[in-house]
C-alpha positions, 0 to 999 in steps of 0.5 A: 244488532237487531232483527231484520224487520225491515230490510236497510235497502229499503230505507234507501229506497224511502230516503232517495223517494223523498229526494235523497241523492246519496244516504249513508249506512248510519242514515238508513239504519237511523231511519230503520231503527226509527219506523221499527220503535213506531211501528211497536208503539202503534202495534202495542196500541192496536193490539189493547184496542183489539182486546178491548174490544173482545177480539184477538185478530187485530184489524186494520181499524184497529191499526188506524185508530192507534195511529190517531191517538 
């Protein structure tokens, strides 16, 4: 199983925000696993730019941009 980065009733909170009137646990996990591959990916990308740049402290521009691309 994988690390708790995102707690499962938070998923839920997101689901029934959008409209959702029920979710099941697959849904919430699906949803979980999914925003965690996301967030590596635009943390992986965050992190080259902060580098390229000379620095080690990633900025939220940095996260902007990763997101952009």
């Amino acid at each position: 199983m994988s690390e708790k980065f995102l707690p499962l009733a938070a998923m839920e909170k997101l689901l029934k925000q959008g409209g959702a009137e029920r979710v099941s646990d697959k849904a919430k996990l699906a949803l979980k696993q999914a925003l965690e591959d996301i967030a590596n990916e635009i943390s992986v990308k965050a992190i080259k730019l902060a580098v390229h740049a000379g620095r080690k402290t990633i900025k939220a521009e940095d996260i902007k941009l990763a997101v952009k691309e």
